[in-house]
C-alpha positions in Angstrom: -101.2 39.7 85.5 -97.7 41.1 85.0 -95.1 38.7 86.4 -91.7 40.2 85.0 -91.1 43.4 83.3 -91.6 42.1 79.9 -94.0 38.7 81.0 -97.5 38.6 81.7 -100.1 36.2 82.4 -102.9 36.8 79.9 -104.9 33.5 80.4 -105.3 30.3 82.5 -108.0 28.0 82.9 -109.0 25.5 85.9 -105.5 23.7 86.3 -104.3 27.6 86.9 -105.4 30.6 87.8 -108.8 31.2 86.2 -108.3 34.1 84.2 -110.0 33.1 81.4 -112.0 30.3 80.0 -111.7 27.0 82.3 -110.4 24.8 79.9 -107.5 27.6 79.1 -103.9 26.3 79.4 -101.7 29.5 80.7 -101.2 32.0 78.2 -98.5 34.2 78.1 -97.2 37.6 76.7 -94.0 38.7 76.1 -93.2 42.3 75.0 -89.7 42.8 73.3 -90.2 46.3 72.9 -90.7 46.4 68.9 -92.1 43.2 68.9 -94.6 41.0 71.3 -95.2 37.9 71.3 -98.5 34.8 72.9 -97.3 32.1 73.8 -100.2 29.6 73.3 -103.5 30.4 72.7 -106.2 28.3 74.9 -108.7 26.4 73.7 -110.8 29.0 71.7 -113.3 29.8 74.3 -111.7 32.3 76.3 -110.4 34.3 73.7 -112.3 37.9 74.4 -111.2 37.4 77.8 -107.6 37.3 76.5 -108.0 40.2 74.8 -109.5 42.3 77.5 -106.7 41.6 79.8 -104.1 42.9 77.0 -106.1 45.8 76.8 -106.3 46.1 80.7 -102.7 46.3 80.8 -102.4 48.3 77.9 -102.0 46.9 74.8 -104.1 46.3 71.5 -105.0 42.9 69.6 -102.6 44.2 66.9 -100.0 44.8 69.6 -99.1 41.3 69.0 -96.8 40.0 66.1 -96.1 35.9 67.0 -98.5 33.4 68.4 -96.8 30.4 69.2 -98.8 26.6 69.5 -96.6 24.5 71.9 -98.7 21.3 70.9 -101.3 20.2 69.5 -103.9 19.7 72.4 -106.6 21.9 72.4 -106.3 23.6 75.4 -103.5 24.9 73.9 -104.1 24.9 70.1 -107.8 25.9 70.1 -108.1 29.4 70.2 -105.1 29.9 67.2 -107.6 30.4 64.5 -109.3 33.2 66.2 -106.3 34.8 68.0 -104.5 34.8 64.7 -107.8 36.8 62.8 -107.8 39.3 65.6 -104.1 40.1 65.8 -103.0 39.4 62.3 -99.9 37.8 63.7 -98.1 35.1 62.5 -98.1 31.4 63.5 -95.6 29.6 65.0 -95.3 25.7 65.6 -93.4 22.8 65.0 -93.6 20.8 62.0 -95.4 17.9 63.9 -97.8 20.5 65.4 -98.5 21.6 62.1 -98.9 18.2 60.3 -101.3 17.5 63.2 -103.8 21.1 63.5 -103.7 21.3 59.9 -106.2 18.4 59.6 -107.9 18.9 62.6 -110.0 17.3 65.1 -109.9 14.0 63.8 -105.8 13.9 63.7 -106.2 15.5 67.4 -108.5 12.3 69.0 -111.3 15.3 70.4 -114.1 13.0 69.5 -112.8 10.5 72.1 -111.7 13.8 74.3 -115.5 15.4 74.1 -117.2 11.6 74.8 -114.8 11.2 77.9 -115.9 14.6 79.2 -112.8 16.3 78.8 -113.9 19.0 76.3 -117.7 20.0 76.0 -119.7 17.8 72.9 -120.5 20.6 71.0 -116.7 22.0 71.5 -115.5 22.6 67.7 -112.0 23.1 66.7 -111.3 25.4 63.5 -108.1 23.6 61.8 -104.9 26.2 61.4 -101.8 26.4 59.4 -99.2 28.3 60.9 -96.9 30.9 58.9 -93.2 29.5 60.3 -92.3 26.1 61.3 -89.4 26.1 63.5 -87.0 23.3 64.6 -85.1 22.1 67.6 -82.8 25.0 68.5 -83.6 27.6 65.9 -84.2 31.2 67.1 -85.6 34.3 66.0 -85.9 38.0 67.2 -88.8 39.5 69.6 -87.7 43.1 69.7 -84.7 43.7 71.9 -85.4 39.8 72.9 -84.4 36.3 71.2 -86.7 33.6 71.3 -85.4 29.9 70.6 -87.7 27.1 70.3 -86.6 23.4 71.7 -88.2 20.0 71.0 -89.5 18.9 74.2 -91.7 15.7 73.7 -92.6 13.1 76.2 -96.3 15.1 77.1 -97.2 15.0 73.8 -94.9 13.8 70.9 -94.9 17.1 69.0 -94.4 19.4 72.0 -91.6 22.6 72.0 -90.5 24.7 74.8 -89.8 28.5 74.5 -86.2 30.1 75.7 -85.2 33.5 76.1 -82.0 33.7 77.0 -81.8 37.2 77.6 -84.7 36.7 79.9 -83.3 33.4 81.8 -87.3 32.1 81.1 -88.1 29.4 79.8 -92.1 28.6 78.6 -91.8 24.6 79.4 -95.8 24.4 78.6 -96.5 20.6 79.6 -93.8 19.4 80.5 -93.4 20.3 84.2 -95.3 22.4 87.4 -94.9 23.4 90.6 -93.8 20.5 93.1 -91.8 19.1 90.2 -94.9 17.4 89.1 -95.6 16.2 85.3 -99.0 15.1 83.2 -99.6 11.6 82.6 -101.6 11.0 80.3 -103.2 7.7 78.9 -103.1 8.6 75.3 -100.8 7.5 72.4 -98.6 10.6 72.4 -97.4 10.6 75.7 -93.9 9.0 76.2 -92.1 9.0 80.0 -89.1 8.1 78.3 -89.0 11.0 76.2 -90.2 13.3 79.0 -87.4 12.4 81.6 -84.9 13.2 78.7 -86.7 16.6 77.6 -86.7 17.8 81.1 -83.5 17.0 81.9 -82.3 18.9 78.4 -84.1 21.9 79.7 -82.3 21.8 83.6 -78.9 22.5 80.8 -80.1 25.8 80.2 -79.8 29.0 82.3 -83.2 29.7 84.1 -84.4 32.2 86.5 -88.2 32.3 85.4 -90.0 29.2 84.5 -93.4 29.6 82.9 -95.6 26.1 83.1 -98.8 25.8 80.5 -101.2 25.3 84.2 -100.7 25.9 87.5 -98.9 28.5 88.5 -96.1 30.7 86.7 -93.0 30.1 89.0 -90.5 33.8 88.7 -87.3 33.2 90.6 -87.5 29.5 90.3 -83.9 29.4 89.2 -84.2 25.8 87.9 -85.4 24.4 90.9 -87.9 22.3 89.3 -86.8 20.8 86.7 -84.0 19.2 89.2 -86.7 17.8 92.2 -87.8 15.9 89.2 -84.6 14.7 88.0 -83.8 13.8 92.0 -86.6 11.6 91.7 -86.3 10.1 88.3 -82.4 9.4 89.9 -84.0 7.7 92.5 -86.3 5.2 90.4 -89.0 7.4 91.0 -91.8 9.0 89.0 -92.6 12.6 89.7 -96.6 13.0 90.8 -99.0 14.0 88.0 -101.4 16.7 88.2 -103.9 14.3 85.8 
């Protein structure tokens, strides 16, 4: 699904748009011209999916030269082993990402996830270790584009957000949707605190396109998100969760 010129839509689960496997987050694809770039990879189960739709729209596996892991949930993290053998592109995460999908399922909590129903029992996650480890505000080149990464936790503790400024779009993965809504989760990561200061950090930045990790994408949003959440967490409210 193109969105933008240089964004697509190359995957989404059930909390999306069903393009690929249901327990997908959104996947996106960014060409810079010399250089493209996924950002997150799904849980492993959709990947040939993925790949068809980049081929639908015209590019190759190889095509592809970053894969970025916004955190370390599987939906998100899962299909990084196989995406990175198919593409031969690099890794990209945080240094608690890494410290986290380096070990595996047992440093992720999926045998609690798989007996609660939320992934399937026999749902197995290959353990990854990227190629860059980037922190708060660093950036690198795409192509014609530049990408910079920010430290957005409060979803999960080891969570980063993806800015191109040239683009005005930001990838927020979990940390807001449509509505101004948020994920609440009952697990040891999760931090309001944390998320009320990462999303108001992100409202700081120039943004036409914002790019959630479920629901829908939201082009010509212009920041109008991010700030109905921040009217509510000035109001002593908490934004509705999608969970």
């Amino acid at each position: 699904m193109r969105l933008t010129e240089q964004v697509y839509l190359v995957g989404s689960g059930a909390l999306g748009c069903n393009e690929t496997d249901a327990y997908d987050c959104n996947i996106y694809f960014i060409d810079g011209g010399s250089e493209r770039m996924l950002i997150d990879c799904g849980s492993g189960m959709g990947v040939e999916a993925i790949l068809s739709n980049l081929k639908r729209l015209g590019y190759q596996a190889t095509d592809i030269n970053w894969i970025v892991v916004t955190h370390n949930h599987a939906d998100h993290s899962g299909g990084a082993h196989e995406l990175r053998l198919r593409t031969e592109a690099k890794l990209i995460c945080s240094q608690r990402t890494a410290s986290i999908v380096q070990i595996g399922e047992s440093a992720m909590g999926l045998k609690a996830a798989k007996e609660q129903g939320i992934y399937p029992k026999d749902y197995q996650f290959i353990p990854i270790t990227p190629d860059l480890i980037v922190r708060d505000g660093e950036q690198i080149r795409l192509g014609e584009l530049s990408i910079q990464f920010l430290e957005t936790p409060g979803h999960s503790f080891d969570q980063i957000s993806v800015y191109c400024p040239e683009l005005e779009a930001l990838f927020c993965s979990d940390v807001i949707f449509a509505g101004g809504k948020i994920a609440i989760q009952q697990a040891a990561d999760f931090s309001l605190v944390e998320l009320e200061q990462s999303i108001r950090k992100m409202s700081k930045l120039q943004i036409t396109d914002l790019y959630p990790g479920h629901w829908e994408p939201l082009p010509a949003d212009r920041g109008a998100t991010l700030h109905q959440a921040i009217k509510q967490f000035d109001a002593g409210i908490i934004p509705e969760s999608i969970v």
